[in-house]
C-alpha positions in Angstrom: 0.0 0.0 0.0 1.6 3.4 -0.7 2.0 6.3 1.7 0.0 9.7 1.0 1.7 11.5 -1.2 4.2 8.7 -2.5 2.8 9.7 -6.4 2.4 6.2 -7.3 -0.1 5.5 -10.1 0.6 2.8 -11.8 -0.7 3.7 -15.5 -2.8 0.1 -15.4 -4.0 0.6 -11.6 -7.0 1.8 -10.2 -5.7 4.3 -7.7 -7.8 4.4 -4.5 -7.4 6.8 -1.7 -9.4 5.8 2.0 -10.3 8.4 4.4 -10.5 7.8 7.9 -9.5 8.6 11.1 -8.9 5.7 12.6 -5.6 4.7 11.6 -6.1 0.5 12.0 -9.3 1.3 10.2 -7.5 2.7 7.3 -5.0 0.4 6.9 -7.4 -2.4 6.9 -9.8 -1.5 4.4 -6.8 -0.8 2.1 -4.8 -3.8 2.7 -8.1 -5.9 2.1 -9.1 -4.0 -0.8 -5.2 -4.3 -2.3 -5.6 -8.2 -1.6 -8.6 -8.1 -4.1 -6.1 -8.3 -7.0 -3.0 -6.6 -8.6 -5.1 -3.7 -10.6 -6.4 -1.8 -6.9 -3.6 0.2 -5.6 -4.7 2.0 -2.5 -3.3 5.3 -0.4 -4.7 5.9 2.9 -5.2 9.0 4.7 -5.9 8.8 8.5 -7.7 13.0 8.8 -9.7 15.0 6.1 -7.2 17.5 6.2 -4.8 14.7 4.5 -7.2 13.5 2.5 -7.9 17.1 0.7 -4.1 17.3 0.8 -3.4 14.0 -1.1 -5.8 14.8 -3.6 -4.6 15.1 -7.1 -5.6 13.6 -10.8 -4.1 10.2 -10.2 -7.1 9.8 -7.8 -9.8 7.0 -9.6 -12.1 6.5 -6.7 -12.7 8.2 -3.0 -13.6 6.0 -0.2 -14.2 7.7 2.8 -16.0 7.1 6.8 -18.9 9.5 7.9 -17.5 9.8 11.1 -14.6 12.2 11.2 -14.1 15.0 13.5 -13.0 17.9 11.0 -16.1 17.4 8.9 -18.4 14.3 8.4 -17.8 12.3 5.1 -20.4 13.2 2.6 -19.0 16.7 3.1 -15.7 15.5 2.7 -16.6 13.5 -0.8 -18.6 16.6 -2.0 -15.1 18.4 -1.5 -13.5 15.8 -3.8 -16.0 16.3 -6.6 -15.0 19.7 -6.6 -11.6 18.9 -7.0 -11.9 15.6 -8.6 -15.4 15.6 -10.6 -14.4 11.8 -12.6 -13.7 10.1 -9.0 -15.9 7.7 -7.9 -16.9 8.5 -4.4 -17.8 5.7 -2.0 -19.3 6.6 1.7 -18.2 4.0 4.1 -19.6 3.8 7.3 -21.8 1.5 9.8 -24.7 3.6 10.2 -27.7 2.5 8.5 -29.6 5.8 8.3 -32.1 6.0 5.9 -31.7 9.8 5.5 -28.1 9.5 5.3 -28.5 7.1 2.3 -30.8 9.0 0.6 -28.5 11.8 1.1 -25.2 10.5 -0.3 -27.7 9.1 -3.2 -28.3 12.8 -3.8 -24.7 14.0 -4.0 -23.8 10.9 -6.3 -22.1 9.3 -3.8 -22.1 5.3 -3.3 -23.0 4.2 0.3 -21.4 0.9 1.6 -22.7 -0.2 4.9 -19.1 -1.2 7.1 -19.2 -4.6 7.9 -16.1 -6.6 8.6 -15.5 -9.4 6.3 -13.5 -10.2 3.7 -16.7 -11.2 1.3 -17.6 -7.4 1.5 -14.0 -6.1 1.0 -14.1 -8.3 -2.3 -17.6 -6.7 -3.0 -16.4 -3.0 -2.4 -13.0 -4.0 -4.5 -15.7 -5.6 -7.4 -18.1 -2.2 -7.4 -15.0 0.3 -7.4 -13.5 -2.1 -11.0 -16.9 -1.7 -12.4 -17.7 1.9 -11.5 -14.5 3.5 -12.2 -14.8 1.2 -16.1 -18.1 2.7 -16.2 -17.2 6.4 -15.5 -14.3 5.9 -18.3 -16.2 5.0 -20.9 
């Protein structure tokens, strides 16, 4: 997995960046996402402020948590439309609030409910391959 800021983009890869502020939680969904297969290659971010920091062209897909002290998620993703309008944007979190759904629906933002398996890690790894192929055609 590559450091914020390490410029990787492989020309073949997916580049993936995961917001959250729980370090372990970061690392986690990015290692799991990275074990998904050779074309995912993930930076993690552990604040918002990183995240919006980290952000440049290279950027195929956003995956961030709702729960973050500096601003909540879907704030956060609406900020990386601005700066990356083509990026798929994926809210990842474990509340199951109907509004908030409906809501990240509305900003054309992807809600995965967190749950910790590796079945769902190869579901949210399968959904970014087909939405960033999608958005590039």
């Amino acid at each position: 997995m590559a450091p914020v800021g390490d410029g990787g983009g492989n020309a073949s890869a997916i580049d993936v960046l995961v917001v959250d502020d729980e370090p372990q939680m970061a690392e986690l969904v990015g290692t799991y996402l990275e074990r998904t297969g050779d074309d995912l290659e993930v930076a993690t971010a552990t604040s918002v402020g990183q995240g919006l920091d980290a952000l440049d062209d290279r950027f195929d897909c956003v995956v961030s948590d709702y729960h973050m002290p500096q601003m909540d998620g879907l704030t956060f993703l609406e900020r990386v439309r601005e700066r990356l309008p083509d990026a798929v944007r994926i809210l990842y979190t474990s509340d199951g609030d109907a509004e908030l759904m409906i809501a990240a629906r509305d900003a054309d933002v992807d809600y995965v409910h967190k749950q910790f398996s590796t079945k769902q890690y190869a579901a949210m790894a399968t959904h970014i391959r087909r939405r960033t192929a999608a958005d590039s055609v």
